[in-house]
MIKE-121316 format. One record per residue (C-alpha): residue in one letter; x, y, z; residue number from 0. Coordinates in Angstrom, 1 decimal. Layout:
BEGIN
   type       xx       yy       zz   seq
      A        X        Y        Z   NUM
...
***
This chain:
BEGIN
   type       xx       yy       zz   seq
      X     13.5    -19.6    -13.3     0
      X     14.6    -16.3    -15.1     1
      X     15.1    -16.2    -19.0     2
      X     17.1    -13.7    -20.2     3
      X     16.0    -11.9    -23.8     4
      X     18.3    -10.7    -26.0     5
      X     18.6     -7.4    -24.5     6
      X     18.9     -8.7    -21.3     7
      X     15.8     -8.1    -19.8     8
      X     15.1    -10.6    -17.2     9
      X     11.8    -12.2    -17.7    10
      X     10.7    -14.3    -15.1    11
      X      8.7    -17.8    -15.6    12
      X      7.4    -19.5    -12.3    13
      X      8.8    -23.2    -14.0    14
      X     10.0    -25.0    -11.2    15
      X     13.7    -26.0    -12.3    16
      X     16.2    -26.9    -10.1    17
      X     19.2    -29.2    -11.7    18
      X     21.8    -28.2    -14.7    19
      X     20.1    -30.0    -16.9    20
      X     18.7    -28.0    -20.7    21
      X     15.4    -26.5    -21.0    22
      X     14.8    -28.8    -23.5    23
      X     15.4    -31.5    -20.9    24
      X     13.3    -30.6    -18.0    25
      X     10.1    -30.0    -19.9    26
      X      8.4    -32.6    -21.4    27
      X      8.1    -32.0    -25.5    28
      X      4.5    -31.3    -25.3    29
      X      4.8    -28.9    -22.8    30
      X      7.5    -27.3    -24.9    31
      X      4.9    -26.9    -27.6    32
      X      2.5    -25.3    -25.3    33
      X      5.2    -22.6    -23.5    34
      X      6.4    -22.1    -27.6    35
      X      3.1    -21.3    -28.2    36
      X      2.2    -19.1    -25.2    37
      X      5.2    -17.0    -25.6    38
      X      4.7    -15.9    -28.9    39
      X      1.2    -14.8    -27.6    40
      X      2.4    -13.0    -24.7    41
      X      5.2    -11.5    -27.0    42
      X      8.5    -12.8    -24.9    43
      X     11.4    -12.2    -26.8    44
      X     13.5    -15.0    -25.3    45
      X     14.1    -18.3    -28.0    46
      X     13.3    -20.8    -25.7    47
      X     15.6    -23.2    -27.6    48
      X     18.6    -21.4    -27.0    49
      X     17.9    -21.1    -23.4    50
      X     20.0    -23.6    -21.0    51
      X     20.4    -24.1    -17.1    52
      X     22.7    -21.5    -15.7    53
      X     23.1    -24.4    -12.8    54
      X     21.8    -24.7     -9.5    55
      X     19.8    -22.6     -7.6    56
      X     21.0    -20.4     -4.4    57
      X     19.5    -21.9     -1.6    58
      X     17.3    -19.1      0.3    59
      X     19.7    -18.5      3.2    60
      X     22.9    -17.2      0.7    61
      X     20.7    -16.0     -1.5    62
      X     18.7    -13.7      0.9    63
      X     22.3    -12.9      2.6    64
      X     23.3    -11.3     -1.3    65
      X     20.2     -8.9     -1.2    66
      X     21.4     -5.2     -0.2    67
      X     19.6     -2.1      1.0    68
      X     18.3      0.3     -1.5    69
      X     17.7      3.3      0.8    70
      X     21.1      5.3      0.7    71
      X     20.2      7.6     -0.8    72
      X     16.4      8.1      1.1    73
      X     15.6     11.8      2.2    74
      X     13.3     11.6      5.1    75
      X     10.1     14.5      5.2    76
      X     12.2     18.0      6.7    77
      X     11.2     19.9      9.7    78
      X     10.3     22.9      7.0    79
      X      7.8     20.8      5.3    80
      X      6.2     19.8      8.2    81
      X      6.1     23.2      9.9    82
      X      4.5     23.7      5.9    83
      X      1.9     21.2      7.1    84
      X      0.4     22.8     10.1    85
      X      0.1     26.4      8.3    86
      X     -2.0     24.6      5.6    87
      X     -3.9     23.0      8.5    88
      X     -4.3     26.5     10.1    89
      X     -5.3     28.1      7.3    90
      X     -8.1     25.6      6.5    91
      X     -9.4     25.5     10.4    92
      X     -9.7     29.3      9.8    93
      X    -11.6     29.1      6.5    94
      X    -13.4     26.2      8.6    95
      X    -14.1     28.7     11.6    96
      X    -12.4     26.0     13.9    97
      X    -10.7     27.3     16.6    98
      X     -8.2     24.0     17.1    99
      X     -7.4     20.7     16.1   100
      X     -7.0     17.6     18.0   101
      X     -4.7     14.8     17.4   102
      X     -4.4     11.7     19.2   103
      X     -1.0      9.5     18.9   104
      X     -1.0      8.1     14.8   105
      X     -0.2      8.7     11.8   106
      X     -1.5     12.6     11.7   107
      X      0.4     13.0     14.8   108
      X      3.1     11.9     12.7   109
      X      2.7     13.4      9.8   110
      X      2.3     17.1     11.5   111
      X      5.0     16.9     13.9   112
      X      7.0     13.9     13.2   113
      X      6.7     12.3     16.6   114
      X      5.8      8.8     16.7   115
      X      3.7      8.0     19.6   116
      X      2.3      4.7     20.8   117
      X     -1.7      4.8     21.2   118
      X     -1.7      3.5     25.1   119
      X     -4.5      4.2     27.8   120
      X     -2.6      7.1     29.0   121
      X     -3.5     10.5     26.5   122
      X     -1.0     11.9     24.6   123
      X     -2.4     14.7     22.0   124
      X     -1.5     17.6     20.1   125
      X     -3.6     20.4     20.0   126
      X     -2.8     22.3     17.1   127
      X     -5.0     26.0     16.8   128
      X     -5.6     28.1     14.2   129
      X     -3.2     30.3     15.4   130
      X      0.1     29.8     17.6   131
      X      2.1     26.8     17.9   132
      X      1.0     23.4     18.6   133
      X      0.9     22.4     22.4   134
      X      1.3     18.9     23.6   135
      X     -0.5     17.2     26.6   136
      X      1.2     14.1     27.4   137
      X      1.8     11.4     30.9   138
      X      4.1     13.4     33.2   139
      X      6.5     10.3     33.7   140
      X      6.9     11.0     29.7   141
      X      7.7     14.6     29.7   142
      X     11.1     13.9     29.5   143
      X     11.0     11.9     26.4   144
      X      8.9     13.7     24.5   145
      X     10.8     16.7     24.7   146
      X     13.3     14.7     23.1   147
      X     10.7     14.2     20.4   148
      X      9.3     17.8     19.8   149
      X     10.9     19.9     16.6   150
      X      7.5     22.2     16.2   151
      X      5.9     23.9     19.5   152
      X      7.7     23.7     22.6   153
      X      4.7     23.5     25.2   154
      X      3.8     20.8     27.1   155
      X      1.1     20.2     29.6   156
      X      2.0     16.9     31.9   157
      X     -0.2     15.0     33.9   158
      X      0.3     12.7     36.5   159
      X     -1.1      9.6     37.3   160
      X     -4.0     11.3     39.8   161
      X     -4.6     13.9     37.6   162
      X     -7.0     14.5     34.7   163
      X     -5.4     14.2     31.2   164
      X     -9.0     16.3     29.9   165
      X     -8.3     19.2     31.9   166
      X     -4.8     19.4     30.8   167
      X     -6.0     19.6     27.4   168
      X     -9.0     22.0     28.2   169
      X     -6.1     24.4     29.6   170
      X     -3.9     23.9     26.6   171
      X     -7.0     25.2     24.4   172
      X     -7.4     28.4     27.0   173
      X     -3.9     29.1     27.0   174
      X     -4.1     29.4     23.2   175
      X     -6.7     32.2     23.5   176
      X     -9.4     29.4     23.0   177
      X    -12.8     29.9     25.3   178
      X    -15.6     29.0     22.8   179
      X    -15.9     28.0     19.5   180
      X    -15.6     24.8     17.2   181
      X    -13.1     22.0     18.5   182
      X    -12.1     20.0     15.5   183
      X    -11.5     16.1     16.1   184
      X     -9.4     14.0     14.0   185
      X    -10.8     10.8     13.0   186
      X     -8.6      8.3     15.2   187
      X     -8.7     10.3     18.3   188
      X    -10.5      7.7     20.5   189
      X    -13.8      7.9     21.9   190
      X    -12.8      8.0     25.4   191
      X    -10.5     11.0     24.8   192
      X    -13.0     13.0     23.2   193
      X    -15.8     12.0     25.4   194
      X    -13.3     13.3     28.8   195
      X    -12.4     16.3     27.0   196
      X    -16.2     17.2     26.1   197
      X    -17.3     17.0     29.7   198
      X    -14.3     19.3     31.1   199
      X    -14.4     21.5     28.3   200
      X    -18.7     21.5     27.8   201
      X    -18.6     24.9     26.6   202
      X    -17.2     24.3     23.5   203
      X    -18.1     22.7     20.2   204
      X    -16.6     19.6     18.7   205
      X    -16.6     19.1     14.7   206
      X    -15.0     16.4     13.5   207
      X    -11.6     17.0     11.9   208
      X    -11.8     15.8      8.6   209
      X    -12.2     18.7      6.4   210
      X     -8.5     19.9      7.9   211
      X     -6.3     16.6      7.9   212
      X     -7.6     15.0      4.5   213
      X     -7.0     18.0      2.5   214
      X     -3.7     17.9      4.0   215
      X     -3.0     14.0      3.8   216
      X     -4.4     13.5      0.5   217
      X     -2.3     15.9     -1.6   218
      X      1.6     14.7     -1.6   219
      X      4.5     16.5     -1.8   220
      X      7.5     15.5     -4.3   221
      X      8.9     14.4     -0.9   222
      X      6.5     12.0     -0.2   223
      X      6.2     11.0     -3.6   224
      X      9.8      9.6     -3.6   225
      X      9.5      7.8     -0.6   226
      X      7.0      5.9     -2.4   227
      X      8.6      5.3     -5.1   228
      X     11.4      3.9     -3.1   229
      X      8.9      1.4     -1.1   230
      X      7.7      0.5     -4.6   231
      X     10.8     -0.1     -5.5   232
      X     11.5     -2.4     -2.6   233
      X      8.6     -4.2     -2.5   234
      X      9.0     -5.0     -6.5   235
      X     12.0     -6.4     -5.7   236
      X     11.1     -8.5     -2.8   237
      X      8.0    -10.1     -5.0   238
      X     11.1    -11.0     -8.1   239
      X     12.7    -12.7     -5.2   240
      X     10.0    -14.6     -3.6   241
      X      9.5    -15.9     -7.3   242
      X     12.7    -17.1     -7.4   243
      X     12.2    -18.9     -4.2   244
      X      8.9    -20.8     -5.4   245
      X      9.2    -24.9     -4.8   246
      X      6.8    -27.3     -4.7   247
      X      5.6    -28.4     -1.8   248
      X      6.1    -24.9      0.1   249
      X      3.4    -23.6      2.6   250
      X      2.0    -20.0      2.0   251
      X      3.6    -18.8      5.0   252
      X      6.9    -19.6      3.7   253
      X      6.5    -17.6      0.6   254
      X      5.2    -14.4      2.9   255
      X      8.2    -14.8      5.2   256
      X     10.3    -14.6      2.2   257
      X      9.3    -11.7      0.9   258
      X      8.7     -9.7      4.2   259
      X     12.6    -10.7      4.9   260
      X     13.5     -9.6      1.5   261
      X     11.9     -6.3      1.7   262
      X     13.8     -6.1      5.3   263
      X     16.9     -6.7      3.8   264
      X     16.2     -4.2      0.5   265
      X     15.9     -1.5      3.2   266
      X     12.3     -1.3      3.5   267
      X      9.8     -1.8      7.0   268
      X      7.9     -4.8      6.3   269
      X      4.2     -3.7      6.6   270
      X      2.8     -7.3      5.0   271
      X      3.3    -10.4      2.2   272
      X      0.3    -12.1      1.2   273
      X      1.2    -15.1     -0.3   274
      X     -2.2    -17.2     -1.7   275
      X     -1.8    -20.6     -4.0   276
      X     -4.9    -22.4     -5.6   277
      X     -8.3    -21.9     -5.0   278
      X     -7.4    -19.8     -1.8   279
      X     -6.9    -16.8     -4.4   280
      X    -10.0    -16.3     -5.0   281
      X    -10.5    -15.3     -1.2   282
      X     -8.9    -11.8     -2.0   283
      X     -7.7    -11.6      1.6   284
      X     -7.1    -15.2      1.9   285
      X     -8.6    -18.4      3.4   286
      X     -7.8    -20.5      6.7   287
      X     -7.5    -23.5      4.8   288
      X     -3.8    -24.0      4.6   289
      X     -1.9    -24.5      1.3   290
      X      1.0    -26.5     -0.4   291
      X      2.3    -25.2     -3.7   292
      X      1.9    -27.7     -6.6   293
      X      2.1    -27.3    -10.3   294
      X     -0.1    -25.3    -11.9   295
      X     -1.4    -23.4     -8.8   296
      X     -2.3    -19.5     -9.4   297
      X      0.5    -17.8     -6.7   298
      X     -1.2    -14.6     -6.1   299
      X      1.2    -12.4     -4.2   300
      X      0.3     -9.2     -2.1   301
      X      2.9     -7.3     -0.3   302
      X      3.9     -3.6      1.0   303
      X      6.4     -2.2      2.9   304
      X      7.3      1.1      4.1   305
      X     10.1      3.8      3.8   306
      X     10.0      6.7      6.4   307
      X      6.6      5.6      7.5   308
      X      5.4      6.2      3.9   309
      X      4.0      2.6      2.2   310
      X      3.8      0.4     -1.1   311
      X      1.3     -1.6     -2.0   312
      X      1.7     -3.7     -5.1   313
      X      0.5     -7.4     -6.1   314
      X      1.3     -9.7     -8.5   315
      X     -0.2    -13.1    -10.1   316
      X      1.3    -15.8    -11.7   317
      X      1.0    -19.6    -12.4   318
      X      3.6    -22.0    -11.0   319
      X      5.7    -25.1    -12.6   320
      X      3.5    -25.3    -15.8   321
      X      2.1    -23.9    -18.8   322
      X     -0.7    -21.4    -17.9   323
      X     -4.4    -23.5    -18.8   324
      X     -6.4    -21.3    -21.0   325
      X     -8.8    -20.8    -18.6   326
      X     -6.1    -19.3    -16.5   327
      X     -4.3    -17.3    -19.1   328
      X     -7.8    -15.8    -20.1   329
      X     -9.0    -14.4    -16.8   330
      X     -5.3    -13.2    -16.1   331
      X     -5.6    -11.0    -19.9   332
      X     -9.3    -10.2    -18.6   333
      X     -7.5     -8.7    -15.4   334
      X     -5.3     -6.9    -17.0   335
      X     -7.3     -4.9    -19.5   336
      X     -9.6     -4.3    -16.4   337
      X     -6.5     -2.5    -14.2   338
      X     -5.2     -0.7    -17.6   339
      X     -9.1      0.4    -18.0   340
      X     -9.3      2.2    -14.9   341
      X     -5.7      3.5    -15.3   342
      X     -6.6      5.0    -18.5   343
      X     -9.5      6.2    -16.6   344
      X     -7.6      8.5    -14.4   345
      X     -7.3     12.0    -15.3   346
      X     -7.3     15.2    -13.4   347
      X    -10.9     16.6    -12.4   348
      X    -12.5     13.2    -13.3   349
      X    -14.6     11.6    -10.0   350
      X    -12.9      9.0     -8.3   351
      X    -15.9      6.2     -8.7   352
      X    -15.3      6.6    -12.6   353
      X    -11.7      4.9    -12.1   354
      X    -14.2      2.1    -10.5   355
      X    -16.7      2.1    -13.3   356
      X    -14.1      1.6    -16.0   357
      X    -12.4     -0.8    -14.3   358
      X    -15.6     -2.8    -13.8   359
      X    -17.0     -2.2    -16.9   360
      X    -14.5     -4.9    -18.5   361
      X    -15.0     -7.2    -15.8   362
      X    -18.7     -7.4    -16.5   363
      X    -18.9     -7.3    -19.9   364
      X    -17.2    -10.1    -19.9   365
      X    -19.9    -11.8    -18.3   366
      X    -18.5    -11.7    -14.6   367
      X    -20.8    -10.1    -11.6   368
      X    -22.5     -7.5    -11.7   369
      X    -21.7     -5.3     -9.4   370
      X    -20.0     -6.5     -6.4   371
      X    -21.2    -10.4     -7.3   372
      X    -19.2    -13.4     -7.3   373
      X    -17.8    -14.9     -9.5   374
      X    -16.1    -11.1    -10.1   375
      X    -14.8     -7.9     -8.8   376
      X    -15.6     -8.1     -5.4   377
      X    -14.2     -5.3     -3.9   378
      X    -13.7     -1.6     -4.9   379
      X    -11.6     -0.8     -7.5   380
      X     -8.7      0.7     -5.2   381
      X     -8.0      2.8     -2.3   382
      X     -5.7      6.0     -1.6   383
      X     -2.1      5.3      0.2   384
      X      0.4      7.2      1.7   385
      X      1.3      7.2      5.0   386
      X     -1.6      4.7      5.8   387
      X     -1.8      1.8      3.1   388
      X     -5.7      2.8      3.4   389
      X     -6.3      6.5      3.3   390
      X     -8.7      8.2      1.0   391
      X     -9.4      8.9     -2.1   392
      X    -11.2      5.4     -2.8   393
      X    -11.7      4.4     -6.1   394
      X    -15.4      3.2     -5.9   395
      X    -19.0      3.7     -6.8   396
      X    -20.3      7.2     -5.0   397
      X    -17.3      8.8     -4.9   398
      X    -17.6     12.0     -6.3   399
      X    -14.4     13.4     -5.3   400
      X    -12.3     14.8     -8.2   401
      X     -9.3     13.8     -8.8   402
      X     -6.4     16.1     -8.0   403
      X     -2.5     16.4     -8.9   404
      X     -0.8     14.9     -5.7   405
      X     -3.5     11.8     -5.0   406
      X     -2.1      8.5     -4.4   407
      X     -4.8      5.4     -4.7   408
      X     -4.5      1.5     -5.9   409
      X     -5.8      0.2     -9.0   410
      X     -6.7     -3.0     -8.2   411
      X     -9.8     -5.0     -9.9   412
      X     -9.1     -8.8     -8.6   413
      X    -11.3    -11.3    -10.3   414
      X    -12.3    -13.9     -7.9   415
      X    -13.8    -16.8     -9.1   416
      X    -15.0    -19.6     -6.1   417
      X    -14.0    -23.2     -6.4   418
      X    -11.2    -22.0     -8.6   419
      X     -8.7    -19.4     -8.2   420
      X     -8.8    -15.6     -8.3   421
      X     -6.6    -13.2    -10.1   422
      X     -5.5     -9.9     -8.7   423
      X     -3.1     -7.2    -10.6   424
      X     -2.6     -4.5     -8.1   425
      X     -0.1     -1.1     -8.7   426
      X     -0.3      2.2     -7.4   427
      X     -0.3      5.4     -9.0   428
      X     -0.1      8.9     -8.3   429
      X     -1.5     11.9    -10.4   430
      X      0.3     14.7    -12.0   431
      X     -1.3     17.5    -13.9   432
      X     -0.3     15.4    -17.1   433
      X     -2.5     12.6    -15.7   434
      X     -2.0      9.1    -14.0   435
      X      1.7      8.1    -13.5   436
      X      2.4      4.3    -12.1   437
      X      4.9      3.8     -9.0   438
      X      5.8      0.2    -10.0   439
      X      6.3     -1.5    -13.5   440
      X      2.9     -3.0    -14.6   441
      X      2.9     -6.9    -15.4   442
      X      3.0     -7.3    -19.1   443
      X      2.2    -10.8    -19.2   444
      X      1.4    -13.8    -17.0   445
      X      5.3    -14.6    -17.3   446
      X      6.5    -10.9    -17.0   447
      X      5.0     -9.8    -13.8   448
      X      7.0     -7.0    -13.9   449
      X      6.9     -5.7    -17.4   450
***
């Protein structure tokens, strides 16, 4: 149900309501009392008397069919900022003393170049050195189409079906001037690719790549902060719809295909929805155990999508068809001081694990864990995002890396408590050199999950 306050700010309550009856009608007086009670606490602004049925609700299918795209006005990452890319990459494998970088198909394949590439059994890499333009060593049935593909570098070095992919690559390397020297590898080029390449090419060293693509990764541009924001935005909106969808009775994977479809239709590529009801919240990635809604179930709801390859990840908790218990309504508050703790803990030069110690801090004072104990925080505190929904920048214990303007990472403390239900608040933010700034609306109460 959505109550509207006086200034029009939809709040949403997860009542299940569905004839044209009053407010007054459909909840039992004591209830009333209770929900009276709870939203002076939480400070909504709605007077509940006043509020009446606005009649029935949409079924899914025309409702769904209303939702409409919110990326017209999306700018996707420009050749120029990628070409940008690779000189910071070059730079840093000369500072390095690498001589080249190796990228398998991914998402740093991606991110350099822009060509999306499916990981098959057949090598297709970039070789990218610290000077000249990146090659490309690809199937020779696929030549074709990825010259379609290529907007930085124009060399290619096929290989047919008898041939060896390794040597391909070892004679990219040599036609960039390369015939000794470090070889850096990036982190998902796969073992077998690297192990070919080492025995054709013996007589050079390989390093791994890291100190090259997450210095690059890790910072975003104002480019890739909007696209972001936009999945942010679109994933927001898909979790306010799957609310508005909530019936009793309803499996989980209902409420996920809602919201997946709703951030299809919003204009966004459906990455997941985690839909989790009852005591399977407290399993922070889920249980097998399948679930029914019913009143007064926790809904704990974990979805992300992505714009231009670039993702959201954002997760929201309420309680369905009842007033909130206390027990309930307390761990929810306990959450959420524990995510604005390690938000507050975010500032430029500070170490990543220090988000994770202030967020944890609340959780354990309050009597929960310690450490990474049950009933509690379970997990680290968050993780970085961007193109992957997992990149770095972890917010976690032994962590030392400082936080920088450009980071993207999760704030995310769930409280999981067996037996019973778990609680998980989860936004993103990104940091500026005025400190941490949030992507998506925080939840201001356990009615207002989007504040």
């Amino acid at each position: 149900m959505q109550i509207e306050s006086a200034n029009n700010i939809p709040i949403f309550i997860a009542l299940e309501y569905s004839n044209s009856k009053s407010l007054s009608m459909a909840i039992k007086r004591r209830e009333f009392i209770n929900l009276s009670a709870l939203t002076a606490a939480t400070g909504l602004v709605a007077g509940m008397n006043s509020c009446v049925s606005k009649g029935q609700t949409k079924d899914k299918k025309t409702a769904m069919n209303d939702l409409q795209s919110m990326t017209g006005d999306v700018a996707p990452i420009t050749v120029q900022e990628r070409q940008a890319r690779i000189e910071k990459a070059q730079r840093l494998l000369a500072e390095q003393k690498i001589e080249a970088l190796i990228l398998d198909a991914g998402t740093s394949l991606h991110y350099f170049t822009g060509i999306g590439w499916w990981p098959s059994e057949r090598p297709m890499v970039a070789v990218i050195p610290a000077k000249g333009d990146a090659r490309y060593v690809c199937p020779g049935f696929e030549e074709s189409r990825l010259r379609e593909l290529i907007k930085i570098g124009k060399d290619v070095y096929a290989w047919q079906e008898d041939d060896s992919p390794y040597k391909q690559i070892a004679i990219a390397l040599k036609d960039a001037g390369i015939r000794s020297g470090n070889i850096a590898i990036e982190e998902r080029v796969r073992f077998f690719i690297l192990d070919g390449l080492r025995k054709e090419a013996s007589h050079l060293n390989y390093v791994t790549g890291d100190p090259v693509t997450i210095p690059c990764r890790m910072i975003k541009s104002s480019a890739e902060l909007a696209l972001m924001q936009k999945a942010a935005d679109i994933t927001s909106a898909a979790i306010k719809f799957g609310i508005s969808q909530l019936r009793e009775g309803m499996t989980q994977g209902e409420l996920s295909a809602t919201i997946d479809d709703a951030q299809g239709k919003f204009g966004g590529q459906p990455s997941f929805a985690l839909a989790l009801f009852g005591e399977s919240s407290a399993f922070p990635h889920g249980s097998i155990k399948p679930q029914t809604l019913k009143k007064g179930d926790i809904v704990l709801m974990d979805c992300g999508c992505s714009v231009e390859n670039y993702a959201s990840d954002i997760t929201r908790t309420i309680v369905f068809g009842t007033v909130p218990t206390k027990r309930q309504l307390d761990i929810w508050n306990l959450e959420q001081r524990s995510q604005s703790a390690g938000f507050k803990a975010a500032k430029i030069g500070v170490a990543c694990e220090e988000v994770d110690a202030a967020a944890r801090k609340v959780i354990t004072d309050a009597g929960f864990g310690p450490g990474y104990k049950l009933p509690g925080l379970p997990h680290r505190t968050g993780h970085g995002i961007g193109m992957d929904v997992h990149e770095w920048g972890n917010m976690v214990k032994g962590n030392k890396q400082k936080l920088q303007a450009g980071m993207c990472f999760s704030v995310e403390p769930t409280i999981s408590i067996p037996g019973e239900f778990g609680i998980r608040l989860e936004d993103c933010a990104y940091m500026t050199e005025q400190g941490a700034k949030w992507f998506s609306k925080t939840s201001k109460s356990i009615t207002e999950p989007f504040g």
